[in-house]
Every structure is written in structure tokens, then in C-alpha cells.
C-alpha positions in Angstrom: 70.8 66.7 32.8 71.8 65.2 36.2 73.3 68.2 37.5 69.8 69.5 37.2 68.0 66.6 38.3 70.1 65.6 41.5 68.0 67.4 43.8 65.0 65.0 42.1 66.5 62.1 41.8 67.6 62.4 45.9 64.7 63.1 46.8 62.4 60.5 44.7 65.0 57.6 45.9 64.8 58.2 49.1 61.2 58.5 48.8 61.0 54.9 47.6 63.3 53.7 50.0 67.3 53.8 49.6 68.8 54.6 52.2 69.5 58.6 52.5 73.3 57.2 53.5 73.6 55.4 49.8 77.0 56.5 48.7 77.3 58.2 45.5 79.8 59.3 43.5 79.8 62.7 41.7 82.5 62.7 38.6 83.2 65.7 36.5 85.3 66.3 33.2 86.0 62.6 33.1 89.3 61.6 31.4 90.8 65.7 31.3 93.6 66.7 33.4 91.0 68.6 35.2 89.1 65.9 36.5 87.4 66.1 39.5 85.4 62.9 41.7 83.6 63.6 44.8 81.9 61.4 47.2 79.1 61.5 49.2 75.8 60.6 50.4 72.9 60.1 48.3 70.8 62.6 50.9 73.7 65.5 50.2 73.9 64.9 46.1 71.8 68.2 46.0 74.4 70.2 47.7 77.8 68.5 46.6 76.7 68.6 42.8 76.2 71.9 43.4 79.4 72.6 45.3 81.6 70.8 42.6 80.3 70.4 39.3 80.5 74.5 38.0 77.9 73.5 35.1 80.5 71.2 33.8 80.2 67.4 32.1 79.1 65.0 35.4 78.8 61.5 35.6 76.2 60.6 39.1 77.1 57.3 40.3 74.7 56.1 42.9 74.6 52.8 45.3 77.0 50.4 47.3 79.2 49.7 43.7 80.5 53.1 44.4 81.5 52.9 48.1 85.5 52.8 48.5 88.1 54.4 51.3 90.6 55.4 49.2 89.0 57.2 45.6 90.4 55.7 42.5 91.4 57.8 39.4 92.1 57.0 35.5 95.7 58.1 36.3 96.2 55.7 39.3 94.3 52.5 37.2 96.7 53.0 34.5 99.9 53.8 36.4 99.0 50.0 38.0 98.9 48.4 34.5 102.5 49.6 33.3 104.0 47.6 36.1 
């Protein structure tokens, strides 16, 4: 459902205010090998879910609890706790 509703749900939150530059994070096949994140802003969600998600599973993260330089993966969390 969110792939199909990210050009709605852009569009009515920046409509009531947030800020079009909100990050957001777009997440697909979460937990496969395959997995793929994306970030971006919440005023290009439209496009970029479009661009990465290939009608797959998607997770939309949106707001400032998602912002980060470097993107973290499963992989990368769990390689930290084995040493």
C-alpha cells in the first residue's frame, strides 16, 4: 500500500506543513540478501519509490529519526555486536 500511496502521502504532508526537505527513507525486501534502502526527501518519495521499489515489499520511513550520513544495514548492526 505505500508504494501506492507515496505520491499521496507527499503530497498531503507537505500540504499540512512538513517540510518538502523531511528525509525519508525508502526500504525494500527488508532482512533478504536483496535488500535495498534509499534515501531521500519527502518532496521526491513519489519518484524514488518508483525508481527503486520494482513492486516489491517497502517499508516508508518518514521524518528527522531517519536522517543519517552514512546508511546503516542489518548486516553492518550485527557485524558490530559480534565484536
Amino acid at each position: 500500500m505505500g508504494r501506492s500511496a507515496a505520491a499521496d502521502i507527499s503530497r498531503h504532508l507537505i500540504a499540512q506543513g512538513l517540510d518538502p526537505k523531511t528525509p525519508v527513507l525508502i526500504a525494500c525486501d527488508i532482512s533478504l540478501a536483496c535488500e535495498r534502502c534509499l534515501r531521500t526527501r519527502l518532496d521526491l518519495l513519489p519518484l524514488a519509490v518508483q525508481a527503486v521499489t520494482e513492486g516489491k515489499p517497502t517499508l516508508i520511513l518518514i521524518g528527522e529519526a531517519v536522517r543519517q550520513d552514512e546508511p546503516v544495514s542489518a548486516l553492518k548492526v550485527a557485524a558490530k555486536a559480534d565484536r
